[in-house]
C-alpha positions in Angstrom: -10.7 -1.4 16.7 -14.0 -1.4 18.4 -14.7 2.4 18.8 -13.5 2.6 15.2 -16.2 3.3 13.0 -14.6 1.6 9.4 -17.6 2.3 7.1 -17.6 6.2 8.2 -14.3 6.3 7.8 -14.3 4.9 4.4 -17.2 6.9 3.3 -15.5 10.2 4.3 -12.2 9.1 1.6 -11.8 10.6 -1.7 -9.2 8.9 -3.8 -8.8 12.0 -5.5 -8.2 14.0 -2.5 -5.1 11.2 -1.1 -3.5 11.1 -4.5 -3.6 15.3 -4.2 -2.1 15.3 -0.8 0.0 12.0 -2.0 1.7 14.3 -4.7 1.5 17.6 -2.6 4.0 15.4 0.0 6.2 14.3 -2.8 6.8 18.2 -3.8 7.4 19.4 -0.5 10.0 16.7 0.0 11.8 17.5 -3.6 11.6 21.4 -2.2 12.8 20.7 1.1 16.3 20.7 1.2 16.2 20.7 4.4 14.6 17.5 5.3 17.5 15.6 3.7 14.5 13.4 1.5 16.1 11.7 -1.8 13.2 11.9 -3.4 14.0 9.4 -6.3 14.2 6.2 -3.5 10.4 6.8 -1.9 8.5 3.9 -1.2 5.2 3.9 0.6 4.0 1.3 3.5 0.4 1.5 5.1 -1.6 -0.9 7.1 -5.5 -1.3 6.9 -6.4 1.8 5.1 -3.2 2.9 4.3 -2.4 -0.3 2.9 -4.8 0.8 0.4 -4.1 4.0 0.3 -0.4 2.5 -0.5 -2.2 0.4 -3.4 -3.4 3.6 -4.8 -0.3 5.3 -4.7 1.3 2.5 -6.9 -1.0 2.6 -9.7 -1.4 6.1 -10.1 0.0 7.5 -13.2 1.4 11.0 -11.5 3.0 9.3 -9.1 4.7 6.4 -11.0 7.9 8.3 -11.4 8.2 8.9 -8.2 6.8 5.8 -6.2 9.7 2.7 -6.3 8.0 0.4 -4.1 4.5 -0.3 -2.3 3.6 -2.3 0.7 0.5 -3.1 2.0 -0.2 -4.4 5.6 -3.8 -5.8 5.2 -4.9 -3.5 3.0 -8.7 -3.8 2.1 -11.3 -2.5 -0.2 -8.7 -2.1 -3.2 -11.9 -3.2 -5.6 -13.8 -0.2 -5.2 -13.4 3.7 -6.1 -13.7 5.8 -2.8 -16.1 7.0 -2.2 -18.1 4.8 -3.7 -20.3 5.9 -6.8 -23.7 7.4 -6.3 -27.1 5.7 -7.3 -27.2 5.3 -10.6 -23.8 6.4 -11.5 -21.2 4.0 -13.3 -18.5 2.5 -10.5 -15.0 3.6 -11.1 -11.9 1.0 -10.8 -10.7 0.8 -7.7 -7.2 0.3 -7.1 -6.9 -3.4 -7.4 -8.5 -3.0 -10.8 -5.8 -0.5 -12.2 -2.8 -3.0 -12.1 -1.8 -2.4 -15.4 -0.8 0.8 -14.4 1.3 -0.5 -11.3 4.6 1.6 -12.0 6.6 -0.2 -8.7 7.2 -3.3 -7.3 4.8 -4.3 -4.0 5.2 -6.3 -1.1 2.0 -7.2 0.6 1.1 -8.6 3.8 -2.2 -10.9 4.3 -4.0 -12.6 7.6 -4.9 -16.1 6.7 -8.2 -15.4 8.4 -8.2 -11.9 7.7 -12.4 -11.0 5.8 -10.6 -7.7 3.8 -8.8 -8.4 1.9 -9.4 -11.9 2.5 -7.3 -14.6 0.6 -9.4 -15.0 -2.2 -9.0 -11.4 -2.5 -5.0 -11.8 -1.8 -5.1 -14.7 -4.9 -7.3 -12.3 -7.2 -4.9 -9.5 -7.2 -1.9 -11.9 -7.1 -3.5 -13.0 -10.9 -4.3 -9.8 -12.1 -0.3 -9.1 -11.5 0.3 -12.2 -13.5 -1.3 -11.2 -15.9 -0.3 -7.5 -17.0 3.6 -8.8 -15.7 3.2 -6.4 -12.3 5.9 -7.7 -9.8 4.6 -8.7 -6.2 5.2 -10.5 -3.5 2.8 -11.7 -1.5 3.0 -13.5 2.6 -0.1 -14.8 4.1 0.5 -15.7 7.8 -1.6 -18.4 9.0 -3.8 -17.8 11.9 -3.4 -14.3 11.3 -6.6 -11.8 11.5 -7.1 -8.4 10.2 -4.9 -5.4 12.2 -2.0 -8.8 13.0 0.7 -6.6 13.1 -0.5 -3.5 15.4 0.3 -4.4 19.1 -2.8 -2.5 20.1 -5.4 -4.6 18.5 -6.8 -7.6 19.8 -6.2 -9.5 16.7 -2.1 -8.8 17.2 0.1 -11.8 15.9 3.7 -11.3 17.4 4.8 -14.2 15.3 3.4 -12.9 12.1 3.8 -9.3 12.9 7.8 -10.2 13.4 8.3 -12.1 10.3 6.1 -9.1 8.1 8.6 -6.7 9.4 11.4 -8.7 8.7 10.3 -9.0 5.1 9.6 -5.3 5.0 13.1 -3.9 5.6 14.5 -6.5 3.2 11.7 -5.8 0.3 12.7 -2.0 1.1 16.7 -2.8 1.4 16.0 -3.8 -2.5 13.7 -1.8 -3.8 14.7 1.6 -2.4 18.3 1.1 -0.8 21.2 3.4 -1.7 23.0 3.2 -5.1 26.3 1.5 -5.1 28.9 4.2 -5.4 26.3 6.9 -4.4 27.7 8.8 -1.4 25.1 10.1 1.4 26.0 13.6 1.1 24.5 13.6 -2.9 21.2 13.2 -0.8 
């Protein structure tokens, strides 16, 4: 995480532009026979800036139908529009402002001592849920930093990165698990 230069790389994202290429996926998987994809059980998992680009995904309207379940590894920034509005122009809603439209169920993963999102911003969108009856669940892991689950950062939490994963194939077991009755060949 050192040589990584995070405000470039946030400057250089267009929320527009990762919803087009979000949706562009979802029709190449419901045209691709051949890569076996069921496209009605999708879920989508990202850490960091995926983990906001995994917010996104779950409240955008042209997705909703096809998104069943979001979740977000420390995902930051999910108060703010990318990029950012100009000088002098009106900020957009950024994903964690748009969770009335949350068409999914979303498992999220927070560092107790993580800056972005930070607990405060964990327990903000935790109310916002609340209030417009958008199901989450939410784990903060104690001691944890930013980037606690990837082995190649310095801030790696085995402990919490274990349990997180854990979590993640049972959130995903419910959320986007086969159908009783439904035989793997109706794929």
């Amino acid at each position: 995480f050192d040589r990584m230069n995070i405000p470039a790389m946030l400057a250089s994202q267009d929320d527009g532009q990762i919803v087009a290429d979000l949706e562009n996926v979802m029709g190449l998987l419901a045209t691709s026979p051949k890569l076996y994809a069921d496209t009605d059980r999708v879920a989508v998992l990202g850490f960091c800036m995926g983990g906001r680009i995994s917010w996104l995904a779950g409240v955008n309207l042209g997705l909703r139908r096809a998104v069943r379940g979001v979740v977000a590894y420390h995902g930051g920034n999910v108060w703010k529009a990318l990029p950012e509005a100009a000088g002098g122009e009106e900020a957009r809603p950024g994903p964690g402002d748009r969770l009335e439209t949350l068409g999914c169920p979303v498992l999220g993963h927070f560092g107790g001592e993580d800056k972005n999102p930070s607990p405060a911003d964990m327990e903000k969108l935790k109310e916002n849920a609340e209030k417009v009856g958008a199901k989450v669940e939410f784990h903060v892991y104690e001691g944890a930093k930013h980037g606690f689950s990837c082995r190649d950062s310095s801030n790696y939490l085995e402990s919490a990165a274990k349990l997180s994963w854990t979590r993640t194939l049972e959130f995903l077991s419910r959320t986007i698990a086969h159908h009783p009755g439904r035989r793997h060949s109706d794929l």
